[in-house]
Structures are given as structure tokens and as C-alpha cells.
C-alpha positions in Angstrom: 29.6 107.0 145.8 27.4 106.3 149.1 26.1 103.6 150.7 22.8 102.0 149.9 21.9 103.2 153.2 21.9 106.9 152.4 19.7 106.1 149.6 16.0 107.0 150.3 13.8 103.9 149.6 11.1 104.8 146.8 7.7 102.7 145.9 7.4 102.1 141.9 4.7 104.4 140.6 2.0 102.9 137.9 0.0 104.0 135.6 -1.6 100.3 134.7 -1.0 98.9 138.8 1.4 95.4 138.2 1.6 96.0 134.4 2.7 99.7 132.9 4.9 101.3 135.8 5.5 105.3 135.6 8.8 106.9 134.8 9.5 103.6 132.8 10.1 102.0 129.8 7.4 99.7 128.4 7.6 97.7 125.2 4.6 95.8 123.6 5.1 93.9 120.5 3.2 91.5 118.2 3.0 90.8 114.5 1.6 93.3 112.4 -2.4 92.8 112.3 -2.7 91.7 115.6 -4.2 95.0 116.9 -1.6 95.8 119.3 -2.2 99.6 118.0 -6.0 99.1 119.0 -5.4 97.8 122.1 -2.7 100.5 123.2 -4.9 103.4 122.2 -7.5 101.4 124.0 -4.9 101.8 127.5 -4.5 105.2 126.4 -8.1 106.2 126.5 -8.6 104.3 129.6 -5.8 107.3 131.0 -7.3 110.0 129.6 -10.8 109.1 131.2 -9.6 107.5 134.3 -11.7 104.0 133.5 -10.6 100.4 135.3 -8.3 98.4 134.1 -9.3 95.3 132.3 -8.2 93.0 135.3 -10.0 94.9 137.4 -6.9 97.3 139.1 -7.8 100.5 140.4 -8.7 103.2 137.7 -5.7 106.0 137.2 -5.9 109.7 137.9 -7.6 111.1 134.6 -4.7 112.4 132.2 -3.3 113.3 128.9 -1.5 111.1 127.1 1.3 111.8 124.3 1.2 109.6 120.8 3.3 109.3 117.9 2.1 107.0 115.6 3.8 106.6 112.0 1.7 104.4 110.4 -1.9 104.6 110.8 -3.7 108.1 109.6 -4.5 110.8 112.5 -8.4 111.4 110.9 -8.9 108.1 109.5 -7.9 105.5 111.5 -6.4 107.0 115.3 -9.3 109.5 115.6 -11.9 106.9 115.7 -9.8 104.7 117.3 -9.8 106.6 120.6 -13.6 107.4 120.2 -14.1 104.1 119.8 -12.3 103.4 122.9 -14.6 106.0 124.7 -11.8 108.6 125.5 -11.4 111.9 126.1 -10.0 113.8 123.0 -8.8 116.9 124.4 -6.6 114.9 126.7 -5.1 112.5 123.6 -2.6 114.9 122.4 -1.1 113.8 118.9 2.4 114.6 117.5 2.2 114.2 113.9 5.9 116.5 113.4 8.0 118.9 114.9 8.0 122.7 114.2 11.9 124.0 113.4 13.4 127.1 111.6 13.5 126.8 108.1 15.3 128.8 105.7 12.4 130.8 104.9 11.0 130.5 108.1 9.0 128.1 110.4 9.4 124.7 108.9 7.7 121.2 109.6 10.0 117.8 109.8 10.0 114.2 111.2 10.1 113.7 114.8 13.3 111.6 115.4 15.0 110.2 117.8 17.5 110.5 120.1 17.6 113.9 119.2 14.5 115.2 120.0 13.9 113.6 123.4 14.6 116.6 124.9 11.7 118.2 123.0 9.4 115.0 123.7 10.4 115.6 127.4 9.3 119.4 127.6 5.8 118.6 125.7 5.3 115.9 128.5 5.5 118.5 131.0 3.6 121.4 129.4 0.4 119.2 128.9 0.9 116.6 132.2 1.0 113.5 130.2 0.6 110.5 132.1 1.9 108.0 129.0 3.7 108.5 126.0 2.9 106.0 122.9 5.8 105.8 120.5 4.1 103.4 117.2 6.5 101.8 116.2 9.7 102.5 117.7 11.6 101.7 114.3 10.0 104.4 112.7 11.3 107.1 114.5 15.1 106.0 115.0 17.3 108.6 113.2 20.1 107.5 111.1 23.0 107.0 113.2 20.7 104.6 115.3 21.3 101.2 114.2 18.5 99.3 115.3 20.0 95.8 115.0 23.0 96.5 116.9 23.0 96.5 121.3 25.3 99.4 121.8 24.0 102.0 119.4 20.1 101.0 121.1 21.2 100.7 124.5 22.4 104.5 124.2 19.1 105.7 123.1 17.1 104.1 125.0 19.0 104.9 128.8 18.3 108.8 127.5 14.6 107.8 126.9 14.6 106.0 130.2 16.3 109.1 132.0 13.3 111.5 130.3 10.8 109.4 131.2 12.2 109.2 135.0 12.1 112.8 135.1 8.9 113.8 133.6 7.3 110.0 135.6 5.3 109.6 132.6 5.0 105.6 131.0 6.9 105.4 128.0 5.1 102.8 125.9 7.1 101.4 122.6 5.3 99.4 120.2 7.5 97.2 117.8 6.9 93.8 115.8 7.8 90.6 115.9 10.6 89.4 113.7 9.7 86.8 111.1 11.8 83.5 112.2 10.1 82.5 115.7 12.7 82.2 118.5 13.1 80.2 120.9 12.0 82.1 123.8 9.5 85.1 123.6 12.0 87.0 124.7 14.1 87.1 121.5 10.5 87.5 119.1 11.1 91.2 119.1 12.1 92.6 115.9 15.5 94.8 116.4 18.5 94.4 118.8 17.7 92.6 122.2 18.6 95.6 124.0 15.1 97.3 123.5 13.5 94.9 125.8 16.8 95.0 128.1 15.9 98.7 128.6 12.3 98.4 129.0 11.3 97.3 133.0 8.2 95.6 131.4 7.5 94.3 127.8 4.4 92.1 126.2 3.6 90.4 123.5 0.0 90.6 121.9 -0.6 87.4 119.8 -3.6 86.1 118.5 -4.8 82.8 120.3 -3.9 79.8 118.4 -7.1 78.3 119.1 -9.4 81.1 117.9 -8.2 83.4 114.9 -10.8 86.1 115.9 -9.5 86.3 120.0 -6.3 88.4 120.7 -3.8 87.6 123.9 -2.1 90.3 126.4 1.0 88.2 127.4 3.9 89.4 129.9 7.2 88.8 128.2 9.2 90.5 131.1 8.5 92.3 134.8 11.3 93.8 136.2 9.3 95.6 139.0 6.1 93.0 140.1 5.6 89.5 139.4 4.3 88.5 136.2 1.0 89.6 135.1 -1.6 86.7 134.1 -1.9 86.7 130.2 -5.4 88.9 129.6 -7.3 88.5 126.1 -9.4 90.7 124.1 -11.8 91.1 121.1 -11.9 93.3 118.2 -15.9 94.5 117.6 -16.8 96.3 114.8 -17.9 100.1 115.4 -20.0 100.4 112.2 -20.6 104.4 112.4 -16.4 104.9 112.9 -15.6 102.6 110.6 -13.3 100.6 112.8 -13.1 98.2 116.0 -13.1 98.8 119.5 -11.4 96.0 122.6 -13.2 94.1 123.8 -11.3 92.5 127.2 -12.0 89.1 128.5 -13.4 88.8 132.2 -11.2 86.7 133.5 -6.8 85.5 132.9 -5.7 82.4 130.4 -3.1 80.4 132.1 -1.5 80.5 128.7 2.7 82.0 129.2 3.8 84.2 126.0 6.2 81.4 125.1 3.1 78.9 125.3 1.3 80.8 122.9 4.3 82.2 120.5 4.8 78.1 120.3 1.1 78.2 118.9 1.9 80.8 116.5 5.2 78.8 115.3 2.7 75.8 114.4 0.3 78.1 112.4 3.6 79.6 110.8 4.5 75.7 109.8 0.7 75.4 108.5 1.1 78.6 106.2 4.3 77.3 104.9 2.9 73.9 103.9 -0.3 75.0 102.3 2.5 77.9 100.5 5.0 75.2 99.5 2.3 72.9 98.1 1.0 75.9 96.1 4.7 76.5 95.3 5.0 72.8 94.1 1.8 72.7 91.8 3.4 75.6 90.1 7.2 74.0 89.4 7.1 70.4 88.1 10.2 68.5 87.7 13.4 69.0 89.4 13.7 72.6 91.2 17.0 74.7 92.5 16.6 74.4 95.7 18.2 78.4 95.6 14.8 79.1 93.9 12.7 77.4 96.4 14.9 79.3 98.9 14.6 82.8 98.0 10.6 82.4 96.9 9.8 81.1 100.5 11.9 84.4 102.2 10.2 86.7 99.7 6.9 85.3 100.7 8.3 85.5 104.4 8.7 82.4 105.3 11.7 81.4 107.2 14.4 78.7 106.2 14.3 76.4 109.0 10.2 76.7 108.7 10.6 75.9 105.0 12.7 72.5 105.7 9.9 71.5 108.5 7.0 72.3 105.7 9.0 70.5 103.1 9.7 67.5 105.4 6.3 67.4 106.0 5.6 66.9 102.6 7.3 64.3 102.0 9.7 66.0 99.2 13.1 65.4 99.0 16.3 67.4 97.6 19.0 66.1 95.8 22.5 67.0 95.4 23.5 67.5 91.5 26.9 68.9 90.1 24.8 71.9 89.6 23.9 71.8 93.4 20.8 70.8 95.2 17.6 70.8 93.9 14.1 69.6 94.9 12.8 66.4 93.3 
């Protein structure tokens, strides 16, 4: 116990200046497809080269960066990703698993966490890694992490935080959206609301409502500058390395993430109309509403969507002494 006095004043270190801070916990989220792993690796490579940011800040020191990525192939897919993205490959260092002692000697498993943040930690230092990419977060919890629930991911996460403060590398975590829109950007994230509690900045990459093919970079939560404009991005097709590289727009939108998850919620109603009416052509006649129910959630719509699309429609339910149906 001391007094805030006896507490020497420090400036927040960044690796992206007003966006990614270092020693931090950064979250970026989106819907799957949206090429949120694109554009991170596309970050990444601009750390391992030492390029300008897309809004124009100051270019970082050259350094290696750390990724774990569970769901995209290390030869196929991250590979050309990053050469893609113009970086340097030596400096991209890529965990695929940790090496342990096996029964009949040097074994390979899973990287997991919380219990290997120690291990993460010492890699950071032994290869100066300016960023660490965990894609997705979800995929690397161990068991006794509940994802859904505050406390269990509040405990994890404040030992991430406290190796990434020591080592003052960026830890960036990448998870999705949930299904059901919220109603504020902040609550989009898929998993307990802690996650972005921990993290001191957080994003949320959507695609534009008004153009299908044009991606958005939109601040969900600073805790250490004000908020960063909204920044958006093209995918172009690398034809030799079989995938796409970002393209980033010249200049901000004026767009806020909950502006532009509210577009997203009125391309979700679309989907469910066009689905329902689908659904309907298929099932004449009176319908368990049950049925209609657990189709739409298997297809991924959500409930209170469904009752907008259905409204929209024009179809009505009825109660019967079987229960509701749809007429």
C-alpha cells in the first residue's frame, strides 16, 4: 500500500500507435468469413517488416511476431497469407504444438491455455516478439476454462494480461461473433463478457452493409486513447498464392461499430426472410411452430430474428390444443 504519488508515472507503449498498445490485451472479433484472420496477419507482417500503418501512424521497430492459429493450415493457407501481406518469414514464428515428455520420450500435444502461458511467455522472450496472435481464443481454452462464464475467464485472462505486461509484447485475440445480434457491439462477442473486460482495446471487423465485397475495422472499446476512426479494407486476389491480400482504404468512415453491426442485423432479417419463405414453400398447411423453431436455430437463425422475418411475411400462428402452429 503507497500513495499514488510514490508511483512512477509510465507512457502506454504501442505497437499499432492509438490502436494495438504493448504489454496489452487486444481482442478483434467478427463473423466467421469476414477476413479478420487476413487482416491480422496482414498487422502482423506489417510488424515483422516495420511498414506504416494503414492510417498513416508511424511504422514500428521491425520484429517477430508469435501465432497460434487453430483453424487455417500453416502451408496452405497462413504461409501465403503473410507472403501475401509482404512479410518477413523468418520473423513470423508459428506455434503449431508444444513439445513435452512422453512415455517413450519427446512427445507433441495441443497448446492450451492457462497452463502454458508460462511457456508462451518464455518463447516471447527468446525470439523478441513484438505481438502474439492467438486465432481464435476458444480454440485453445483447456477444460476447466468455461468460456461462457465471467469468473473462470476473468482468471485466465488477468494471467495472460500479467505475461504480456512482462514480456510488453501485444497480445492479440481473435474470436467471433455470437449469432443473435446485441444490442450494443459490445455484447456481439461470442463467450463471457469478461474477454473484452480484460482486453484495454477490442474491434470488430464487419463487412459494410452497403458493399458485400468491402470489409470495416471498427473500435468496440479504448481503454488507453480515444477511439480510433473505423478504417476499411479489401480483399484482392493473389492468383500465384492462391489467396487474398488487404487492401486498406485511404481515408476513415464515420461509421461507429454499433452503426454498422445495426447493418449487419438488417442483412441477418433479409437472410431470414428469403430462409423462411424457402422454409414455407417446402411445409404447406398448418406447421408446429416447435418445428419452424428448431429449423430456423439449426440453420442459425435466431428466435427473435425469426418472429421479425415471419412478421414480415405476413404469416400468422395460431394457438391449437396441440399448441401453436403456423398457418
Amino acid at each position: 500500500m503507497r500513495p499514488a504519488s510514490a508511483i512512477p508515472r509510465e507512457n502506454v507503449e504501442w505497437v499499432w500507435p492509438g490502436r494495438i498498445p504493448a504489454g496489452k490485451l487486444t481482442v478483434i472479433e467478427g463473423d466467421p468469413a469476414t477476413a479478420k484472420s487476413t487482416m491480422t496477419l496482414d498487422l502482423a507482417a506489417r510488424v515483422t517488416r516495420g511498414s506504416a500503418w494503414p492510417d498513416g501512424a508511424p511504422a514500428p521497430t521491425p520484429a517477430s511476431v508469435l501465432l497460434l492459429s487453430a483453424e487455417d493450415g500453416w502451408g496452405d493457407t497462413i504461409r501465403p497469407r503473410l507472403e501475401a501481406a509482404g512479410a518477413d518469414l523468418d520473423r513470423c514464428i508459428c506455434v503449431a504444438a508444444r513439445e513435452v515428455d512422453g512415455e517413450h520420450g519427446p512427445a507433441l500435444r495441443p497448446v492450451v491455455l492457462p497452463e502454458d502461458i508460462a511457456w508462451i511467455a518464455r518463447l516471447v522472450e527468446e525470439c523478441s516478439a513484438a505481438m502474439v496472435v492467438i486465432d481464435v481464443l476458444a480454440a485453445y481454452l483447456s477444460d476447466r476454462v468455461d468460456s461462457h462464464k465471467d469468473q473462470s475467464v476473468r482468471r485466465l485472462l488477468a494471467l495472460l494480461a500479467q505475461a504480456a505486461s512482462r514480456t510488453g509484447a501485444a497480445v492479440v485475440l481473435i474470436r467471433h461473433h455470437t449469432k443473435t445480434p446485441g444490442t450494443s457491439a459490445l455484447y456481439r462477442g461470442g463467450g463471457s463478457i469478461g474477454i473484452i473486460g480484460a482486453a484495454r482495446a477490442a474491434y470488430a471487423v464487419v463487412r459494410d452493409p452497403d458493399d458485400a465485397d468491402h470489409r470495416l475495422l471498427a473500435t468496440v472499446k479504448s481503454n488507453l486513447a480515444g477511439e480510433a476512426p473505423t478504417w476499411g479494407y479489401a480483399l484482392v486476389d493473389v492468383p500465384e498464392l492462391g489467396v487474398a491480400r488487404v487492401d486498406w482504404d485511404t481515408d476513415a468512415d464515420r461509421r461507429s461499430a454499433s452503426e454498422l453491426l445495426a447493418g449487419t442485423q438488417s442483412s441477418a432479417l433479409g437472410e431470414a426472410v428469403e430462409w423462411l419463405t424457402a422454409w414455407r414453400s417446402t411445409h404447406r398447411g398448418e406447421t408446429p411452430a416447435a418445428q419452424l423453431l428448431a429449423d430456423a436455430t439449426e440453420a442459425g437463425i435466431a428466435a427473435t430474428t425469426l418472429h421479425r422475418a415471419r412478421k414480415q411475411l405476413g404469416l400468422r400462428t395460431r394457438k391449437t390444443a396441440e399448441g401453436w402452429v403456423l398457418e
